[in-house]
Residue, then its C-alpha position, 0 to 999 in steps of 0.5 A: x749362229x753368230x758369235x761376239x768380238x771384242x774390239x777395243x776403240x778409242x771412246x770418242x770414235x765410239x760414240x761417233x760411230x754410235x751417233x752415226x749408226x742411230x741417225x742411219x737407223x741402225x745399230x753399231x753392231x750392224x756397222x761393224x758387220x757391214x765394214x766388216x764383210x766390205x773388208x773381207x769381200x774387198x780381200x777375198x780373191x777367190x770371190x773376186x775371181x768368181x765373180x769375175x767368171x760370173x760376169x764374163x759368162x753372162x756376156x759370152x753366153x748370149x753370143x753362143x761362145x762356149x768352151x770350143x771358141x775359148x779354147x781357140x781364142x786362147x791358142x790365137x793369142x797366145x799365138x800373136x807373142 
């Protein structure tokens, strides 16, 4: 369920907003969620590192690297300091 913020702007940049978001097709409440959700996504580190995961995963997987090889990779570095 959605919920409703307040958030108290100047009125010129609300109307740019409001111009902006008419000539997008949207509405204003749909800008702000969007800038909204960029700013939390963009902050969030436990998604950034899940997607991080994510990413590598799909590029060991094809190549039949599981967690045995990564275990040893690791020890291999960390054994070249």
């Amino acid at each position: 369920m959605s919920t409703q913020m307040i958030v108290r702007i100047e009125p010129d940049l609300k109307n740019k907003v409001n111009r902006f978001a008419k000539a997008e097709g949207k509405t204003t409440s749909e800008v702000v969620r969007e800038l909204l959700e960029d700013y939390v996504r963009s902050r969030d580190i436990g998604a950034y590192i899940d997607d991080l995961w994510n990413r590598i995963g799909k590029k060991l997987k094809p190549k039949r690297v599981g967690p045995d090889e990564i275990q040893r990779i690791i020890k291999e570095v960390r054994g070249r300091k």
